[in-house]
ROTIRO-30787 format. One record per residue (C-alpha): x, y, z. Coordinates in steps of 0.05 Angstrom, whole numbers, plus 5000, padded with zeros to 4 digits. Each point is the difference from the previous one (the first is absolute). Example, Ala and Ser with C-alpha at 12.3 -4.5 7.8 and 13.67 -1.06 7.14 Angstrom:
// ROTIRO-30787
<rec <5246,4910,5156>>
<rec <5027,5069,4987>>
//
This chain:
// ROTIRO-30787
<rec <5000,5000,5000>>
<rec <5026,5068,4976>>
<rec <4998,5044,5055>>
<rec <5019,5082,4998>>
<rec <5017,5041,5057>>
<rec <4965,5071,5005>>
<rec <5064,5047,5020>>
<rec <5011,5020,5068>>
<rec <4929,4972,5019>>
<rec <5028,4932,5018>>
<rec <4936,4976,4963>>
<rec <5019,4933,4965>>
<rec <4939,4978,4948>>
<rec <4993,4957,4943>>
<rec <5006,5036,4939>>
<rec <4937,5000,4983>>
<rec <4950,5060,5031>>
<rec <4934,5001,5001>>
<rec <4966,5062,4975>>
<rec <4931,5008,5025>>
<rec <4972,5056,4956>>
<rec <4971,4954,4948>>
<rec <4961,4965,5060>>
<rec <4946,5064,5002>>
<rec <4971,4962,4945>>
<rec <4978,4936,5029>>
<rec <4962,4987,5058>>
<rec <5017,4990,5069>>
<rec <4999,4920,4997>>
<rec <5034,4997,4932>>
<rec <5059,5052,5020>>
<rec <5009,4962,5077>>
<rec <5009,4937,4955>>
<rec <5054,5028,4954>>
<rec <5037,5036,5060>>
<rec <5006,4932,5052>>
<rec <5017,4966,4934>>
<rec <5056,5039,4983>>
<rec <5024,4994,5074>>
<rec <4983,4922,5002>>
<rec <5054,4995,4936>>
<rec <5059,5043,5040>>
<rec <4978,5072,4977>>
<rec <5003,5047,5059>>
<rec <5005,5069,4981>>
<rec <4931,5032,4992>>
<rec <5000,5077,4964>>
<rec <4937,5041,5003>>
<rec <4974,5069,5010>>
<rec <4947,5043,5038>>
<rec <4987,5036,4930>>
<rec <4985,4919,4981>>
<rec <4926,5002,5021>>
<rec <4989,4938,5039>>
<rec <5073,4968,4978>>
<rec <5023,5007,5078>>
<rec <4933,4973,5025>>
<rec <5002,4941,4959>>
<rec <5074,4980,5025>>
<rec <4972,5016,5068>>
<rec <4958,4948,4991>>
<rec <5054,4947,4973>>
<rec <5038,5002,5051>>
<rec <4971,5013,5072>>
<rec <5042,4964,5054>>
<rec <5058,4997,4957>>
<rec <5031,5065,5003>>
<rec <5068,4965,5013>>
<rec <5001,4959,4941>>
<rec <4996,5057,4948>>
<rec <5033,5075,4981>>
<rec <4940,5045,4984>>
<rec <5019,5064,4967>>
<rec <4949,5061,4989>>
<rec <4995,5068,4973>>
<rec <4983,5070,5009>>
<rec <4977,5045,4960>>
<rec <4995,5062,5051>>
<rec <5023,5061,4994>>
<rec <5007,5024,5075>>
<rec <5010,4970,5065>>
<rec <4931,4991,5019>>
<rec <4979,4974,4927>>
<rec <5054,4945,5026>>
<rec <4979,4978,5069>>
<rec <4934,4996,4976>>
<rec <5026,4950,4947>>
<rec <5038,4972,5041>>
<rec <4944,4973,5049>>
<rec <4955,4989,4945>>
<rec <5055,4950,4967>>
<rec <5015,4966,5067>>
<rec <4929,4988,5005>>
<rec <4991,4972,4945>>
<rec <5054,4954,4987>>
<rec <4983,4984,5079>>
<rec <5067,5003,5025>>
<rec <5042,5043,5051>>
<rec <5047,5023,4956>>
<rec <5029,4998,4925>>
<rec <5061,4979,4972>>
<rec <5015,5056,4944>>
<rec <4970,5064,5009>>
<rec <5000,5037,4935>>
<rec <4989,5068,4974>>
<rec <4953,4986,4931>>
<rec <5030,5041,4949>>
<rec <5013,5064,5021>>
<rec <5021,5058,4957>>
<rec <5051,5020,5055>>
<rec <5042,4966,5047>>
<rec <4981,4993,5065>>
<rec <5043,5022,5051>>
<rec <5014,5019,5073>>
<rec <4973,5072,5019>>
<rec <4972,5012,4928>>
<rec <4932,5033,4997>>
<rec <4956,4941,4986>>
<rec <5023,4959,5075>>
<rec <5000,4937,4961>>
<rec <5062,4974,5022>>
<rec <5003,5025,5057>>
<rec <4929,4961,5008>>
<rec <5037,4943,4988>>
<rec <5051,4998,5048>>
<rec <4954,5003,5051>>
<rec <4952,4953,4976>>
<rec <5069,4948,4994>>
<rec <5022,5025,5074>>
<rec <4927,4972,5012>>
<rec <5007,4939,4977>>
<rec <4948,5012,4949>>
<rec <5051,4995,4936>>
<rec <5064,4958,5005>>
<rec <5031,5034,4935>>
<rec <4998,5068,4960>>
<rec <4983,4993,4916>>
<rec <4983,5042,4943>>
<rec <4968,4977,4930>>
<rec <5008,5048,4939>>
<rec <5006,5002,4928>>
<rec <5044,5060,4994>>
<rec <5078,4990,4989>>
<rec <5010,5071,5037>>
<rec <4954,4985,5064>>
<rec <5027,4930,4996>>
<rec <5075,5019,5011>>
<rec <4985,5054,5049>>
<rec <4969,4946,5042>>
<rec <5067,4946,4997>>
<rec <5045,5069,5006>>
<rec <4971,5024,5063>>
<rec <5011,4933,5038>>
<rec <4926,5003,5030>>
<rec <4970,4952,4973>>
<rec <5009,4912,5002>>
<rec <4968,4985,4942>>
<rec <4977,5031,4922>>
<rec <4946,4972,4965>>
<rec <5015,5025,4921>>
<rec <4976,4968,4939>>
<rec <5047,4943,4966>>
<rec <4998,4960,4952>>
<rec <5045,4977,4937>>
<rec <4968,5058,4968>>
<rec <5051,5038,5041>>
<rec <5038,5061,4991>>
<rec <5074,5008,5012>>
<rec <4972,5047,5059>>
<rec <4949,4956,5028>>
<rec <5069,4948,5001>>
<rec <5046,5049,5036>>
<rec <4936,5016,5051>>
<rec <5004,4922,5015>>
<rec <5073,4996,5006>>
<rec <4996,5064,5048>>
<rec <4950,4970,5051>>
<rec <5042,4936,5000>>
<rec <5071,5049,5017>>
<rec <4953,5036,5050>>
<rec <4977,4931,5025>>
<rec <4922,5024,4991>>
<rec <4948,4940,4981>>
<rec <4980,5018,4928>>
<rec <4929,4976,4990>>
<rec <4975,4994,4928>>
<rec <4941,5026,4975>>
<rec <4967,4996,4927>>
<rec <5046,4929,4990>>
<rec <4950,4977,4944>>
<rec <4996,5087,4974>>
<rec <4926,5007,5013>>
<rec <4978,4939,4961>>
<rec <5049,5007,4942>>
<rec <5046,4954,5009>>
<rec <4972,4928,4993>>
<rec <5048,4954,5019>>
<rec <5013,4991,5072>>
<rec <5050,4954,4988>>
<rec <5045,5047,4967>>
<rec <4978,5067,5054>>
<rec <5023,4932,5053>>
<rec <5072,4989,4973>>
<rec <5012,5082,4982>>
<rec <4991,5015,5074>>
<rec <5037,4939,5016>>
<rec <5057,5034,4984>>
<rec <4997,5057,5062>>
<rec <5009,4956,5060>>
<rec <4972,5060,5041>>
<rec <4941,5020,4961>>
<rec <4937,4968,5020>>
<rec <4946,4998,4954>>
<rec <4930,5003,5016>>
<rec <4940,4974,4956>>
<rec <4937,5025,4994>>
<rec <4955,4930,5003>>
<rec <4919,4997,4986>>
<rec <4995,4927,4977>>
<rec <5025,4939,5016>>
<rec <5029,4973,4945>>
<rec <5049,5066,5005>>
<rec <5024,4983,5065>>
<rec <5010,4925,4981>>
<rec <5051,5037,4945>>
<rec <5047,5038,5056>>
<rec <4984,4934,5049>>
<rec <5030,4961,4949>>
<rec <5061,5042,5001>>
<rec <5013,4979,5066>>
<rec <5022,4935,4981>>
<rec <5025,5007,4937>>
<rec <5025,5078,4986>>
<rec <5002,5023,4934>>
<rec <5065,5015,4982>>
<rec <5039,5049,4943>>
<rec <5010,4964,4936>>
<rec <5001,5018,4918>>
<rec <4923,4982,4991>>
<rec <4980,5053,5065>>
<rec <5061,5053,4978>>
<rec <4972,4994,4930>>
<rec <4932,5010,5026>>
<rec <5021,5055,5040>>
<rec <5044,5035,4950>>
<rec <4929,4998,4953>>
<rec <4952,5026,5055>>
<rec <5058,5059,5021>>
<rec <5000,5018,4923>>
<rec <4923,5010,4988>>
<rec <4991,5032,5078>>
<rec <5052,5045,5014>>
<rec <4990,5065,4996>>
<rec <4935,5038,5015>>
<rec <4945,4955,5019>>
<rec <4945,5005,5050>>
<rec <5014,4955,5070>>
<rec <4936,4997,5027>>
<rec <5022,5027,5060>>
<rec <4939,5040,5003>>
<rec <5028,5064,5037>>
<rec <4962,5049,4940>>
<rec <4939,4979,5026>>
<rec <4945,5018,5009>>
<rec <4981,5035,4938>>
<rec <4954,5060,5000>>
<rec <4975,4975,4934>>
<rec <4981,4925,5022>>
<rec <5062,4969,4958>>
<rec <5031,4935,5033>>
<rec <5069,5028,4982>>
<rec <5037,4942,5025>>
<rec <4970,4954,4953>>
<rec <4984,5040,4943>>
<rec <5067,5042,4991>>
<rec <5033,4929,4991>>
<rec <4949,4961,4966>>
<rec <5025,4985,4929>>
<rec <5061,4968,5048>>
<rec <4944,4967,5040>>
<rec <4962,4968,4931>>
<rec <5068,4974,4973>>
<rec <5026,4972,5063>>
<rec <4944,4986,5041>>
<rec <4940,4982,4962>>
<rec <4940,5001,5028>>
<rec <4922,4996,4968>>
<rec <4990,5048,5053>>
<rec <5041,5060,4964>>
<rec <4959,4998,4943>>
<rec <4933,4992,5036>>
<rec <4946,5051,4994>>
<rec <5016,5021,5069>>
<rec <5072,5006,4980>>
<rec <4998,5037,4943>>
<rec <4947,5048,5044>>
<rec <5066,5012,5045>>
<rec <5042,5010,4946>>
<rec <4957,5051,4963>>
<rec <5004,5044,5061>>
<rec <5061,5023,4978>>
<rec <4963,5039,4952>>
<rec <4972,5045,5060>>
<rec <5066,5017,5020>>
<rec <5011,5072,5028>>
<rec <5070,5009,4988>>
<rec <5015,5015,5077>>
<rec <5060,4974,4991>>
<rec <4989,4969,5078>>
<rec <5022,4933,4977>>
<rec <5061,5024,4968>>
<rec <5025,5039,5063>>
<rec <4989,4941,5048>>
<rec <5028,4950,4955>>
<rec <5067,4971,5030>>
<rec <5034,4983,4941>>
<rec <4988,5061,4974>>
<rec <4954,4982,4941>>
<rec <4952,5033,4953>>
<rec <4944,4966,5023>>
<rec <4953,5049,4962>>
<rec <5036,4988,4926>>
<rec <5013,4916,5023>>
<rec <4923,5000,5010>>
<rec <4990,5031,4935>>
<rec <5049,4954,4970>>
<rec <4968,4937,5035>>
<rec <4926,5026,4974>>
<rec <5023,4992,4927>>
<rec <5029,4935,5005>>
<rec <4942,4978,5026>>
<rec <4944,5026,4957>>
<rec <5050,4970,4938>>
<rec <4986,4939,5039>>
<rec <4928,4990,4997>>
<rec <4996,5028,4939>>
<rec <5039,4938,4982>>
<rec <5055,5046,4963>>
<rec <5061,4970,5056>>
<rec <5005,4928,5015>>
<rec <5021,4988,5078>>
<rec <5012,4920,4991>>
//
């Protein structure tokens, strides 16, 4: 069993997280399944967020009385010190423990830090001189915030998306937590969707022995994929390289990651779906893209208002407004039968 350690943490976990923001979708009974599953097959690193509905409720539920067994790490997404305490309880509530494992800051457009005006961290260190947190994190998808946060020394871990559709940044970001001996947890392994074989997100990743990656799982026949890499990891050869070398060739560049952070939309679009959907109808096909209810979403983009909201809170900088635009055509060449996506 391949096994990563998170940084100064001390936290030793197969390499194989368990991200629970996918679980909002099912119901109570089908997520508590999937969750003691994962644990029952030697996953025990759980990932999930108070911004993830009823995520934290639903791994409450999975594992009552066995607090000691698992690492549960949360997020939050406030922007002062009471906005956090008030999180704070909420999550310990609902994931009906004591205290959590990794505390982390969910995306901010700053960096926290001691005596800033926001009391975040300062928050923190209280609530971890409490006993309420055992360690410190932050989660972004900006490079800049990002390197601020392994610079400073605050923090124990970074969550950051990584994948082999990496940069040469996203690389030296990884190599930096692992000089700074800071867990590096990895987001977005599969891109949003995009990338399709597991096997080959598996053996990429491989490759950092301190990066652990966490995947979003709604069905059962996806965790039986990353179970199955417990026994038998996928590992770097010419077939996955070649795959990889393929994918890296049609995705670099600027594509939409899902990540959702433009949202919401003043005009109704479903940005993080429709500003990468020619990607999603190539890669991803689904009957459900093409629906009537799908192609109702993706007509919205005709309302657009130019705001330009989505552009400014895009972390990867994008043009959302002119990728929407772009995505729009594609599609309508689609079902008007004038592109072939098979």
């Amino acid at each position: 069993m391949e096994t990563v350690k998170l940084g100064k943490t001390g936290i030793v976990t197969n390499k194989n997280g368990f991200g629970a923001l996918p679980i909002q979708r099912i119901s109570d009974e089908d997520a508590v399944y999937l969750l003691r599953k994962a644990y029952d097959n030697g996953i025990t690193f759980f990932d999930t967020a108070r911004m993830y509905t009823d995520s934290e409720h639903k791994v409450g539920l999975a594992f009552a009385g066995m607090r000691d067994k698992i690492f549960l790490a949360t997020k939050t997404g406030a922007q002062n010190a009471e906005g956090f305490w008030k999180d704070l309880e909420t999550s310990l509530a609902n994931l009906q423990t004591d205290y959590i494992d990794i505390y982390q800051f969910h995306n901010p457009g700053f960096c926290p830090k001691p005596g800033d005006e926001s009391g975040l961290y300062d928050a923190a260190l209280k609530a971890k001189e409490q006993g309420k947190i055992r360690h410190i994190g932050i989660t972004n998808h900006r490079l800049a915030v990002a390197n601020e946060a392994i610079d400073s020394g605050l923090y124990e871990t970074l969550q950051f998306p990584f994948c082999y559709l990496a940069t040469d940044k996203d690389i030296e970001l990884v190599e930096k937590c692992k000089k700074a001996d800071m867990g590096f947890i990895a987001m977005k392994a599969l891109s949003g969707g995009l990338i399709t074989n597991s096997a080959a997100a598996y053996a990429y990743l491989a490759q950092y022995d301190n990066v652990l990656p966490i995947w979003g799982v709604q069905r059962e026949k996806e965790l039986d994929e990353f179970l199955s890499y417990i026994i038998n990891p996928p590992v770097m050869n010419e077939e996955i390289s070649a795959l990889i070398a393929k994918d890296r060739e049609e995705l670099l560049g600027e594509f939409c990651r899902g990540c959702g952070y433009c949202m919401p939309c003043p005009a109704g679009i479903e940005i993080n779906n429709c500003a990468r959907m020619s990607l999603l109808l190539r890669r991803s096909p689904s009957a459900s893209h093409l629906s009537k209810e799908g192609q109702d979403k993706m007509m919205k983009i005709e309302n657009c208002i130019h705001c330009n909201q989505c552009k400014s809170k895009c972390p990867y900088g994008l043009d959302t407004p002119a990728l929407l635009q772009r995505n729009l055509e594609d599609y309508k060449n689609v079902l008007a039968g004038r592109v072939s996506v098979s």
